[in-house]
Structure formats: C-alpha cells, structure tokens
C-alpha positions in Angstrom: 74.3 80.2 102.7 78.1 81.1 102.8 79.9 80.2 99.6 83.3 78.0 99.3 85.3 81.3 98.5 87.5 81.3 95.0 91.0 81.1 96.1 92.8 78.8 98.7 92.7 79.7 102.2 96.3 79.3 103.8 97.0 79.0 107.4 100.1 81.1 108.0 101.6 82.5 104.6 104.6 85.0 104.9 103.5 88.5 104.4 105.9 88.9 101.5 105.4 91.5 99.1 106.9 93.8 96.6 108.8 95.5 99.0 110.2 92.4 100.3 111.1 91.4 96.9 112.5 94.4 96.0 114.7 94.6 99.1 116.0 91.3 98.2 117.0 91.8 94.9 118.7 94.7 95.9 120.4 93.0 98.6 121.9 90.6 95.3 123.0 93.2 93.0 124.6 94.9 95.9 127.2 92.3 95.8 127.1 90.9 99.5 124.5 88.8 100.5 126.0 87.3 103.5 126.3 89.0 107.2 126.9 92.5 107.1 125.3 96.2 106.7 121.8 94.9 106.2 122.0 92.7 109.3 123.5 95.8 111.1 120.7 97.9 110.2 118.1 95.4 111.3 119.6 95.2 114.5 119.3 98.5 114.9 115.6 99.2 113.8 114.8 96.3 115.9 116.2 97.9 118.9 114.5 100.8 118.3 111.3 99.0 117.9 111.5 97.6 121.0 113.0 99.9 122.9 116.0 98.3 123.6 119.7 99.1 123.9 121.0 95.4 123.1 119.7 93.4 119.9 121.4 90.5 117.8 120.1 88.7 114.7 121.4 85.1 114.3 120.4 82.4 112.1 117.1 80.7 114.2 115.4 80.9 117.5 117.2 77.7 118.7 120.9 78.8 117.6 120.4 82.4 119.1 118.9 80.3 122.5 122.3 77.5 123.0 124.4 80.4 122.7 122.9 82.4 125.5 122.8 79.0 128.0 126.6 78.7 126.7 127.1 82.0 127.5 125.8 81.4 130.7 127.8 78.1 131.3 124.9 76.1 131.8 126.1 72.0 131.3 125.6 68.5 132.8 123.8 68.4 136.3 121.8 72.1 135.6 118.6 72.1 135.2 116.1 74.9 133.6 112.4 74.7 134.0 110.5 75.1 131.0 106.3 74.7 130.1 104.9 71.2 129.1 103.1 73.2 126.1 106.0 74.8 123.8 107.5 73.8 120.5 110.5 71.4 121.4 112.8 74.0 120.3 112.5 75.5 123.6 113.7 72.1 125.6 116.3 71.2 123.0 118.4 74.7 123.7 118.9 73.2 126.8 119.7 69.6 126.3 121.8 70.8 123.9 124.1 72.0 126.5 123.5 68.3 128.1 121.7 70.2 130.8 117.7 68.9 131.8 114.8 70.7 131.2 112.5 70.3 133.9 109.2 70.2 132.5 106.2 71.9 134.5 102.2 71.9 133.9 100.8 75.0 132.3 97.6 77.2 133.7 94.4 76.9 131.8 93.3 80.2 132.5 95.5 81.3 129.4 97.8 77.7 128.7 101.0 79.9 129.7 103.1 78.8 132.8 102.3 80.8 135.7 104.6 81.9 138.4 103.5 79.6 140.7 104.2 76.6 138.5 107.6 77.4 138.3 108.5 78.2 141.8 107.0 74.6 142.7 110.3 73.3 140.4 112.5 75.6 141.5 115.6 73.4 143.1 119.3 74.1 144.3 120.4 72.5 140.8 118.1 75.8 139.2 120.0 77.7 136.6 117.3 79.1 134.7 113.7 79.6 133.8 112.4 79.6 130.2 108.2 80.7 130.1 107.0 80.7 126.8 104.2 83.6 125.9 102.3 80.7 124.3 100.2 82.2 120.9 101.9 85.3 121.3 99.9 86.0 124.9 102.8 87.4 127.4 103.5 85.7 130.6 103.0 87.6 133.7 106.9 89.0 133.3 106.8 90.9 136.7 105.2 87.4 139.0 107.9 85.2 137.5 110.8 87.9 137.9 109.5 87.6 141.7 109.9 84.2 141.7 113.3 84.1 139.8 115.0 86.9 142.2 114.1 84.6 145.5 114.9 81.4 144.0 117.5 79.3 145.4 120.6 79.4 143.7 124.6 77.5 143.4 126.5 79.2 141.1 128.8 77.5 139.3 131.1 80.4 137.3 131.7 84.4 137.9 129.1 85.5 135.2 126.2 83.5 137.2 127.6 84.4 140.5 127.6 88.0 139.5 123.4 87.6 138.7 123.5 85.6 141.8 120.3 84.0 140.4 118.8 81.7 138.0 118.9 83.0 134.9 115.1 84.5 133.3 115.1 83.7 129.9 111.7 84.3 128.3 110.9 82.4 124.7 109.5 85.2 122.6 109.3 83.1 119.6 105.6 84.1 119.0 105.1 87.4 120.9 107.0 90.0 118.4 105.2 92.8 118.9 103.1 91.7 122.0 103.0 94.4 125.0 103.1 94.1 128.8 102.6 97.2 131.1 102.6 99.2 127.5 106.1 98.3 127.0 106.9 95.9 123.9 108.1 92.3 125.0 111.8 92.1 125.3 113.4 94.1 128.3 111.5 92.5 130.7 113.8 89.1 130.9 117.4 88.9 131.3 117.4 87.6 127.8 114.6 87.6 125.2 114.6 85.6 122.2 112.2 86.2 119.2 111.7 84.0 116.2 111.7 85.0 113.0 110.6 81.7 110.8 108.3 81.9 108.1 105.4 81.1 109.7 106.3 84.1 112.3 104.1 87.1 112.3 107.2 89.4 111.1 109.2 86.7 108.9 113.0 86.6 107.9 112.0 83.2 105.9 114.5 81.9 108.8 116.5 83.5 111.5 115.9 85.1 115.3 116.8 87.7 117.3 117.9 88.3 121.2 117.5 91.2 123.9 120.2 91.4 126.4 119.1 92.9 129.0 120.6 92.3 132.1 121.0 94.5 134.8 123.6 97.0 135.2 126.9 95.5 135.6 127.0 93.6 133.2 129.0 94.8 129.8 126.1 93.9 127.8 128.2 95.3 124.5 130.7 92.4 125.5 128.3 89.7 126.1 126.7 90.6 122.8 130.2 90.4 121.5 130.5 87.0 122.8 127.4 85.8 121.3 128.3 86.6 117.5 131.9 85.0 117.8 130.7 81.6 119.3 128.0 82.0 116.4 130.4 82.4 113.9 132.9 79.8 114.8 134.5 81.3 117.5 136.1 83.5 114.6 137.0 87.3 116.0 136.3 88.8 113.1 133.2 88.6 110.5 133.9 88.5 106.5 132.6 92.4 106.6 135.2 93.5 109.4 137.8 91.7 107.6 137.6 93.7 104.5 138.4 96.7 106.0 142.0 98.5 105.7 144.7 96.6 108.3 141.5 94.0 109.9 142.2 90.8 108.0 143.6 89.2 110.8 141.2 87.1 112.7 142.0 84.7 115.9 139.6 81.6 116.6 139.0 81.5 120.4 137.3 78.6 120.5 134.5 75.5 118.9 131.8 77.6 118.5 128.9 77.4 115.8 127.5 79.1 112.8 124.5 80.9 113.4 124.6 84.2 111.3 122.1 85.5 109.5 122.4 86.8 106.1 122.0 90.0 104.6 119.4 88.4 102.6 117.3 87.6 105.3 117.9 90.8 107.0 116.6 92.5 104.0 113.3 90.5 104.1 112.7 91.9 108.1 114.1 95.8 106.9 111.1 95.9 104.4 108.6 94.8 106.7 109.6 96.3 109.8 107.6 99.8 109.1 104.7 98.3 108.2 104.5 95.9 111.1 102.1 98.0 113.7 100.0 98.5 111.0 100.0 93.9 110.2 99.6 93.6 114.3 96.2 95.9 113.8 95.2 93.5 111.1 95.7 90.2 113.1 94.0 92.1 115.9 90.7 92.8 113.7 90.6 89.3 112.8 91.0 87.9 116.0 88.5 90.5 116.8 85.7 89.1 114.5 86.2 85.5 115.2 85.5 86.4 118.9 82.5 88.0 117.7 81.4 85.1 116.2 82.4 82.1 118.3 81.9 83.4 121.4 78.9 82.4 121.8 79.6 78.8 120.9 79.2 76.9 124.4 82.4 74.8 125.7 84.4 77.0 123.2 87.4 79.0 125.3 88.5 81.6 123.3 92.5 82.8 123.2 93.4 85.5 125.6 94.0 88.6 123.9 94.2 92.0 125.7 93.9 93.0 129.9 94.7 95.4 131.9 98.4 94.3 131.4 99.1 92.8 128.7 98.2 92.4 124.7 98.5 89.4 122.6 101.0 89.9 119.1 98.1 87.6 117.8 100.9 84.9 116.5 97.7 82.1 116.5 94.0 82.5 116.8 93.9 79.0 119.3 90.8 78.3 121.2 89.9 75.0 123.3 87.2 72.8 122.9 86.1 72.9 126.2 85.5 68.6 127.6 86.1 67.6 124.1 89.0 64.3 123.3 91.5 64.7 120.9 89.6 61.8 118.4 86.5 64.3 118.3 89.0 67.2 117.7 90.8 65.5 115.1 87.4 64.5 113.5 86.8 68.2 113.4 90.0 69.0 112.4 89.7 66.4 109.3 86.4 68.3 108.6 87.1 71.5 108.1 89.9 70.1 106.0 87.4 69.0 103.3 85.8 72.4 103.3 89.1 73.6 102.8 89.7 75.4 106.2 93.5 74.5 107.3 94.0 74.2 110.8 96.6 73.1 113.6 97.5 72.1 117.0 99.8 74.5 119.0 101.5 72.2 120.0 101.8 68.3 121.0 103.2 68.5 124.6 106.5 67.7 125.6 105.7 65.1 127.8 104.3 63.2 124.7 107.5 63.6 123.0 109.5 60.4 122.5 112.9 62.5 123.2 111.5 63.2 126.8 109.6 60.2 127.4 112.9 58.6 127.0 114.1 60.5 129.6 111.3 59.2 132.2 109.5 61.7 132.0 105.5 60.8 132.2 102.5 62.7 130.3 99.7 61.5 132.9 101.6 64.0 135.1 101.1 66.5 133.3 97.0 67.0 133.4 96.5 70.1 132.0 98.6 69.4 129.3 97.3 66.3 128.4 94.1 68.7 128.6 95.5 71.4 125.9 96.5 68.6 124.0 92.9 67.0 123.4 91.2 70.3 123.4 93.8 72.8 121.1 92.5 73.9 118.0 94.7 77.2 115.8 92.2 78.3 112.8 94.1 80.7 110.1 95.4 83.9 111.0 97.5 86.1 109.2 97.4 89.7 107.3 96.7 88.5 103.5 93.0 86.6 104.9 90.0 87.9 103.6 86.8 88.5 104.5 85.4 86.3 102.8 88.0 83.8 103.4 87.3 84.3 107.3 83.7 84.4 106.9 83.8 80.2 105.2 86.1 79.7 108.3 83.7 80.6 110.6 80.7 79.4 109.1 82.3 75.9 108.7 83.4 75.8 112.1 80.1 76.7 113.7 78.8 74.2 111.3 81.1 70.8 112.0 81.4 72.6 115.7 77.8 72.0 116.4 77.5 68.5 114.5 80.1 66.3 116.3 80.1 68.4 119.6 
C-alpha cells in the first residue's frame, strides 16, 4: 500500500534556488535594484530564447496587455473576442480600455478556442482577438491567423489602419516555453504576452514579458519604445538613462502607468533562464507518468500534450472528469485534500463571473464551458515533486476517483 510521503506536497512552488538567491543578493549589494541593466539583460536572453527580435519585461501580464490595446487605441464601442475559459486577467486588459470583451465557447477536444469559434464573433466593431494557450497547450496559431487576416475590419486610427486588421494578440501567460511548428511560442501573434507570476513555470515572483512582432512596416523598436514610456508614466527617460553624462532631462508625454519591472525580479528570471529546457523536461516526465497511470481510468480526459504541431510548456497537469458535476468534483477535490494532495480548478469561467454577468452576459450560453467548469480538475505539477510525492497523488486519485465516480 502507498505510504502518506514525509514532507508536504505543494501545488505550484517557485523553482527558486541558490542561484536565484544568489542573483538576488547580488542584485542588492550592487546598489540598484530598480529597472535597469538586469532587466536589460533579461530582455535580451529572453529574445534569444525565443527567437525573437522584440522583447519587453514589465511589471505583470495584465499591465504589459492594457499597454498593447492602448498602443493600439482600442476604447469605448471596440470589441475583442476572448475564450469563456481564461483567468479574468485576460478580459480585464480590455475593459480596462472601456472596450468589451466578447466572450466565445471553447472546444473540448483540447478546452482552447478554435478558429472557428472566433470567426463566428467576428463583427465590424472587431479590433482584436485574444486566444489563450489554456495549460500551456498552444492554440492552432496558423487557423486563427487565417481567420484574423479575412476578418472584417473599421479602423479607427493610422496604426490599425496600417495592419488593416484586427489585431492577433495571443495570451501566453501559461505557454513559456511551449512550441508550435518547432518554433517557441511568441512570433506567431502580432503581440505575445507571457506571464511571469510565481506560480508560472519560469517565475520572476511577479512581472511579464511581450513579443512585438508585427509585420514589416511597422518600427517595432518604436512601438517598444512607446510601450516602456506609457509604463513608466509617460516619463521619456528611465532613472538608469537619467544618470548618464548630459540625459537628466526627461519630458512627460502623457498619463500613462507604472509597470516596470525591477532589477530584482529580473535577476530571479536571469538565474533560471539556462536551466529552463532542462525544468520543461522535468514537467514533461511528470506529465508523462501520470498519463501512464490514469489513462486507463474510464471517463478520465487527459490534458493534451504533444502532436504533430504543437507541444505543451506543461504549465498544469488538468484532466476532465468526463459526465461528472462540479458537487462530485468538489467532493473529490475536498478528498484528496485530506490525504494531503492540493489541487485546483483552471479556471471558473467568465461567464460565471459577477463582473461579466453584470454586463448581461449569460453562462447557460456558454455549454462547454459550463462543461469545463464541472469537470476541470489541475493535480500538482512542478520541478521540485518527487517520486514519491507523485506516486501518493496518483494512488489517492485512482483511489477517491473510483469511490465517488
């Protein structure tokens, strides 16, 4: 019989370790700690990484996302589609900018929003698409870049009638690291925004990151200009450019915000960075052997992972109780929790939200959805799990699994 192991089990810990501490500390005793050469570097080795030409770090995921639909002028009257299963980070970028997000049903094949979802949104009033790659699992990139290219469009300033299209912006906030067509995700959007939270795969305690990449034409070293100002109060110079000989001057060219991140933070990403690949093999073996041993388990979907496309950055291990309601997953869910197995739901739909039921908007039209929701189930997943640690996990699961299925 499998043995309760020793030590906790924790559901997502940050992979912080000596390096990370080191880094830090030597980020203090440098004697800047705010933004400056740290965050420079990262942006670089995260371009590199990526295979990018265009990366910014800012404070969050949400921060880095309202100043890309501000960049892009998006306001009152616009409207941007976005998955009923997300975190509602992803809809409040965009009311944010007091534009609507129109909310669309996701595909239970993989719980992503397909192409085909979002071109049945698609209206005049259009000015961007926002997919999530839900658990770190890609959306199919090239399908919805179809979509976006023939979608009807009204532009409303020069930068979107220069795209001459709704803007493709993809929510990356759980696929660092996550491949399609054996390219890293982040080129394949006009913008890509990664989150770096603690819970993240690759953690900066808090903070983001963005791609620009938008086709040629654009001054992409001037957009990403334009991002850190309106992130930094509209100031035209950073505390590091103003130290240097003749720079002190600064203008303020407008309200913006204050979304830096710190050299601190950047230091935290710089140590992990290398060892990343090697942390996405890890999750991979994991999610690996809980396949092997639940996949078996009838009425259990497992997470999509790897095809011929595309491969998961293994962000959450979360299956679906196939035909199960969300009382006999939460029973389960309270189970495991005695047995010391910490689990999680990824994530209440928006529809169920009080900030969009407000709005009108109606779960019960949202079936698949209101599906996910009952049937969503994220065991732990991260580097520093055992073992033995994911050997109780399973064994408990199959266990409570079989007794209130």
């Amino acid at each position: 019989m499998q043995t309760r192991p020793s030590s906790p089990i924790g559901f997502a810990p940050p992979p912080i370790d000596d390096d990370s501490v080191r880094a830090v500390e030597r980020v203090l005793r440098s004697g800047w700690i705010t933004t400056g050469p740290e965050v420079a570097a990262l942006e670089r080795e995260l371009a590199a990484f990526l295979g990018a030409s265009h990366v910014g770090c800012f404070g969050s995921w949400t921060e880095v996302a309202e100043l890309v639909w501000r960049w892009w002028g998006l306001g009152p009257g616009d409207e941007v589609i976005v998955p009923a299963v997300t975190f509602a980070a992803t809809a409040n970028a965009v009311l944010h900018c007091g534009a609507t997000p129109v909310i669309v049903d996701v595909d239970p094949s993989d719980w992503n929003v397909s192409a085909e979802r979002i071109a049945g949104a698609l209206s005049p009033r259009t000015k961007g698409v926002m997919p999530v790659d839900l658990a770190g699992w890609p959306v199919d990139y090239a399908a919805i870049r179809a979509v976006v290219e023939s979608a009807p469009f009204e532009a409303a300033n020069d930068r979107q009638a220069q795209l001459g299209r709704p803007l493709f912006f993809a929510d990356a906030a759980h696929s660092f690291g996550a491949t399609y067509r054996g390219h890293p995700v982040g080129t394949q959007a006009d913008f890509t925004a990664f989150s770096f939270h603690a819970v993240k795969n690759f953690t900066t305690a808090e903070g983001g990151a963005v791609v620009c990449a938008l086709p040629d034409g654009f001054d992409r070293d001037e957009i990403m200009r334009w991002l850190k100002v309106w992130g930094l109060h509209g100031a035209t110079r950073d505390a590091l450019e103003k130290t240097r000989g003749g720079q002190w001057q600064y203008d303020v060219v407008g309200d913006g915000y204050k979304c830096n991140m710190t050299d601190i933070q950047a230091a935290i990403g710089r140590a992990q960075l290398p060892k990343y690949p090697e942390q996405l093999e890890r999750r991979a073996h994991i999610a690996s052997r809980y396949d092997q041993a639940l996949g078996l388990l009838n009425g259990v979907q497992l997470p999509a992972r790897e095809d011929a496309t595309r491969r998961s950055a293994f962000h959450l291990y979360a299956l679906h109780l196939g035909g199960w309601r969300a009382a006999e997953r939460d029973a389960l869910i309270d189970a495991l929790r005695e047995d010391g197995v910490p689990t999680n739901v990824h994530f209440i739909p928006l529809p169920r939200l009080t900030v969009h039921r407000a709005r009108g908007v109606d779960a019960r039209v949202y079936p698949m959805a209101e599906r996910h929701f009952a049937e969503a189930l994220s065991l732990p997943l991260h580097t520093l799990l055992t073992e033995e640690q994911q050997d109780w996990v399973i064994a408990r699961f199959i266990h409570h699994f079989e007794r209130l299925r």
